[in-house]
N, C-alpha and C positions, 0 to 999 in steps of 0.2 A: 551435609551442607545445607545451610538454612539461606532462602532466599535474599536477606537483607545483605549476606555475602557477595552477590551477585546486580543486584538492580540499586539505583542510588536515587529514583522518582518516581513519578508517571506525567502524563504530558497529555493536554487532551489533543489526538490524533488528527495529524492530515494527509493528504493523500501525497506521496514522493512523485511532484512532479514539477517542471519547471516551468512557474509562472510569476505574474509579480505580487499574489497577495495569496495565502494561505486557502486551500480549500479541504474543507475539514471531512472527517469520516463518522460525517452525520447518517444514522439511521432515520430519516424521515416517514413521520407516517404515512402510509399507504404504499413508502417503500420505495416512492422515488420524488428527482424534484428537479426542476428545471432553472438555469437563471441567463435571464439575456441580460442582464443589468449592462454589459461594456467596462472597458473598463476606466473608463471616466467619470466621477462621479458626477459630474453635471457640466450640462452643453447651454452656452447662452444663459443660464441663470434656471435651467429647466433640471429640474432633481429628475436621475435614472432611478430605473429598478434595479438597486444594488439586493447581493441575498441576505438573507437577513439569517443566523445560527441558532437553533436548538441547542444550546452547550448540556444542556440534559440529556439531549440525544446523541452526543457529540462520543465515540469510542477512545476511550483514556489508552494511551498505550504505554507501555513500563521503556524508563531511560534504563540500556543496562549498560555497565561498567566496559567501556571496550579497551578490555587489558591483554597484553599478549600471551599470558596464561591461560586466558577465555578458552575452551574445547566444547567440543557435543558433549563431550562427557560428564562435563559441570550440570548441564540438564539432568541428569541420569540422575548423578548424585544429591538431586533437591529430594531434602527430606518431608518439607512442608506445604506441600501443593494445596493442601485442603485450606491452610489459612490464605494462598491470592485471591484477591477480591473477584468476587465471578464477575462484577463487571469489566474488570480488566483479561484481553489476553495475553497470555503467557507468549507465546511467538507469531509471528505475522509474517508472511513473505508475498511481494507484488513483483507486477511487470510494465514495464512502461514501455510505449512504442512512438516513436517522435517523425513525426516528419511533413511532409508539404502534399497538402490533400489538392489545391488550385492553382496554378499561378505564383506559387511561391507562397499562398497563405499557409502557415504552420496548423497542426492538428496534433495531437497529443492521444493517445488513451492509456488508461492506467488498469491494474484491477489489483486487490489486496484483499488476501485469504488472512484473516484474524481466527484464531482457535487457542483454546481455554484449558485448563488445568481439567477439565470434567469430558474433555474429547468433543467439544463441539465445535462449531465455525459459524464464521459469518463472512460472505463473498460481499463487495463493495466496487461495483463498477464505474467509472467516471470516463467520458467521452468529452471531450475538449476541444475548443473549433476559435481559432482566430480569425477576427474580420478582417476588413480593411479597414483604412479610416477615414473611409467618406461613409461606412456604416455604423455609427456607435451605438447599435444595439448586440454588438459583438466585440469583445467574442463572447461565445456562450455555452455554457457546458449544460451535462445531462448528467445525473448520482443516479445508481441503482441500488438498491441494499436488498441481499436475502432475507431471509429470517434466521433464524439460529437454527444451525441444521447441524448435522452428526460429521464428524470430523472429516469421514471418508467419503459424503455427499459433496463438501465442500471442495476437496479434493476432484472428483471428479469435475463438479463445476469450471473449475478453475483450467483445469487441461484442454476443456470443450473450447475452453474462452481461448485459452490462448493458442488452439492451433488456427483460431482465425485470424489472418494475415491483412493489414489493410490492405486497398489499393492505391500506397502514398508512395511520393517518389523520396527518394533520400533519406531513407531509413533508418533511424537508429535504435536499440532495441536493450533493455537494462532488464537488471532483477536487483532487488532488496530485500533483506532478510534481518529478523530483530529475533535472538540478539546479533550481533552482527560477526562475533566470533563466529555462532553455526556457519553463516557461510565464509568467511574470512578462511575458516580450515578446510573448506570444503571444495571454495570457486576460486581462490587463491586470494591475494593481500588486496584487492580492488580499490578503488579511487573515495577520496575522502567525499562527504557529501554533510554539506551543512545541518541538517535536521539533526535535533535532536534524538529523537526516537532511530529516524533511518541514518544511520553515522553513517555505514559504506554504500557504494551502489558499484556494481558490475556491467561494463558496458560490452557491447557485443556486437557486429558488423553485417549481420545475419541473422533472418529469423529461426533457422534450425540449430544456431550457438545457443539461442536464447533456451530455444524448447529443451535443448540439453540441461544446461544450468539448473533449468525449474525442475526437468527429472531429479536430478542429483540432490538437490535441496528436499523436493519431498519425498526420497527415498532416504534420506535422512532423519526428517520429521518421523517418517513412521518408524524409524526405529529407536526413536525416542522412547521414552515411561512415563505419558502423560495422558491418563485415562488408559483409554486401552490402547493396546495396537492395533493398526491399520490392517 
């Protein structure tokens, strides 16, 4: 099976969460980057610090075909790994945690393991804080980006992150996985989700559903044939 049976684009990536304007899975230099812009673009005639995108730094991610045929095993079966762009990864799976940090104001965190046809990764954290709106220098997020690390660093990364649980009330707790057949056959038929890249998303009522899910998913990742195994 040769890839172009499988992926029908690439998309440059953003992070699967639920806000009202895209925020992208920029690798910034020095590896992290702050924006309190709000999200207003201007108060009284006064221009915010809106953020402004590296689309050079921006991680492209492959649209792939979400057909009911889709299996892990279509993975297996790629003949041509060596020709995906190393700037693109091959599979990506995050987790999002939703809920009210103050007073009813919402907070968000996401994190998304991106890993490549050559076994490496790149961890991309995002922390997300809604104001009020008598403050419109909010709300304001925070991007973290690894560096490109060995597939099973990343992995371990990613587990560290997610056994920690906010202190937020009303919890809601997802996973997303590209392509999205791997988890469609894995965490069951899950809820449609607008993005392109992230077609499905898995919601879950609890954070030890969640931490299940992500086992399941990357005990499947590593028995993939992509680079080496885990």
């Amino acid at each position: 099976m040769v890839l172009t049976e499988l992926i029908t684009g690439l998309i440059p990536g953003d992070f699967p969460i639920d806000v009202w304007r895209p925020i992208f899975l920029e690798v910034p230099d020095g590896g992290s980057k702050i924006n309190l812009g709000g999200r207003f673009s201007s108060l009284f005639g006064s221009s915010v610090n809106l953020e402004e995108w590296d689309i050079s730094r921006v991680i492209n991610l492959p649209i792939y075909k979400n057909t009911a045929e889709g299996k892990p095993d279509s993975l297996r079966e790629v003949s041509d790994w060596n020709n995906f762009p190393n700037s693109v990864p091959a599979v990506a799976v995050a987790n999002r945690i939703d809920g009210y940090y103050c007073d009813q104001i919402r907070a968000q965190t996401v994190s998304v393991l991106s890993i490549w046809a050559d076994a490496t990764s790149r961890l991309l954290e995002l922390d997300w804080y809604e104001g009020t709106l008598e403050d419109c220098s909010n709300p304001e997020w925070h991007l973290r980006a690894s560096p490109r690390i060995s597939l099973r660093d990343g992995i371990d990364r990613l587990r560290r992150i997610c056994r920690n649980r906010p202190r937020w009330e009303d919890c809601s707790y997802y996973v997303y996985v590209i392509p999205p057949f791997l988890g469609r056959n894995i965490l069951g038929q899950g809820n449609e989700n607008p993005s392109e890249a992230w077609q499905k998303e898995w919601k879950y009522s609890n954070h030890a559903e969640m931490l299940s899910a992500l086992g399941e998913i990357i005990a499947a990742i590593g028995e993939l044939e992509i680079g080496e195994t885990i």
